[in-house]
Phi, psi and omega in degrees: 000101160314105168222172173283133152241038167297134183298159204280320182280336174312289186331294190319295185304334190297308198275329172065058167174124142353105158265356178061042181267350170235054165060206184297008177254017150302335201241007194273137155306335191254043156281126174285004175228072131233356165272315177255052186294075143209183197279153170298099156172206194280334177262008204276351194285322189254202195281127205265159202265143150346120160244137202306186159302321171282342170265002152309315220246358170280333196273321179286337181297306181310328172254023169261307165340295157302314176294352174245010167043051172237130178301167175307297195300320146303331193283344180254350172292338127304309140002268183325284172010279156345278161308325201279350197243140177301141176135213128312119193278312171291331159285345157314327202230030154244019165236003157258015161288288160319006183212010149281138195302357171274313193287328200280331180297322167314288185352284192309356185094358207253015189209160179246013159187177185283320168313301184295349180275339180274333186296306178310323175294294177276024150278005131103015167307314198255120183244174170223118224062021184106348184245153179292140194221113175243034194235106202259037173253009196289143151281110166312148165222166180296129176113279189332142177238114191252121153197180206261155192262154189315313182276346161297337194310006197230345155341100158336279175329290192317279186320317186285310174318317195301309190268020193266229197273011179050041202284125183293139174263162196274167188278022170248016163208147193245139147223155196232121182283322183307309192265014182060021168230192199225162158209148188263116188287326191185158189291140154317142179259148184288346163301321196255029153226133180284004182305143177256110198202152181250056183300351168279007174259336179290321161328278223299321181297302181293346200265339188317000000 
């Protein structure tokens, strides 16, 4: 299964904002940028120089890629995606980033980061609609019923999240915590997702 295993707080200090990549310890004092707000290596510490227009709209590709814990080659094959769907290309293409079946599982409160949600989905934890789902890049549709499979229901990891940081679940998804499932009411509106991204510089980067 292909990820970033770049450490994880370097990313955050690399973007200089909370990506939420290590669970509850995001919400935490030994969050690094809240020890450390500045970029990683022997220079991050000192004054950092203009940045052009392109390296503007190369650095928002790059922390939507992290925060959403996708490689290049897919992240522009949403792109591609995108464009190809009537609307707005940037909001396309935060709102199939947001209705992957990893993401929708975070949503719910059933993981305390995307990594660990990506982990559960391909261990065969999730199910969607009545069937077993391990691919977690799976596109969600309104209507999809997300829950934890029978035999998972007791899955440390589930339970500690559930009892973790209390993350509001958003309002294009219900979930009923006694039976552990969820369902997607409708695709997201870009008001009801909080990713912090500019998506209209990720266009404009791929549009060179």
């Amino acid at each position: 299964m292909a990820c970033n295993h770049d450490p994880k707080c370097r990313q955050c200090r690399r973007e200089g904002l909370k990506l939420f990549l290590k669970g509850s310890r995001c919400y935490t004092k030994k969050c690094a940028i809240d020890r450390r707000n500045f970029p990683p290596g022997q220079h991050g510490g000192g004054m950092q120089k203009k940045m052009t227009e392109y390296a503007t709209q190369l650095r928002e590709k790059q922390k939507m890629k992290r925060y959403y814990r996708v490689l290049e080659k897919p992240f522009h094959n949403y792109l591609v995606e995108a464009e190809r769907r009537r609307g707005v290309t940037g909001e396309n293409l935060l709102v199939l980033l947001e209705l992957r079946l990893d993401n929708v599982v975070y949503r719910l409160g059933l993981a305390a980061s995307r990594a660990q949600a990506r982990q559960i989905v391909s261990h065969g934890h999730i199910k969607v609609n009545g069937r077993r789902v391990n691919i977690a890049s799976y596109i969600t549709r309104p209507g999809d019923q997300v829950s934890v499979h029978e035999d998972s229901r007791k899955l440390p990891s589930v339970l500690d999240s559930l009892r973790g940081t209390g993350r509001r679940v958003p309002d294009w998804l219900s979930f009923d915590v006694n039976s552990l499932s969820g369902k997607v009411l409708a695709a997201p509106s870009r008001d009801q997702i909080d990713a912090p991204v500019e998506e209209q510089l990720i266009v404009e980067y791929y549009s060179r």
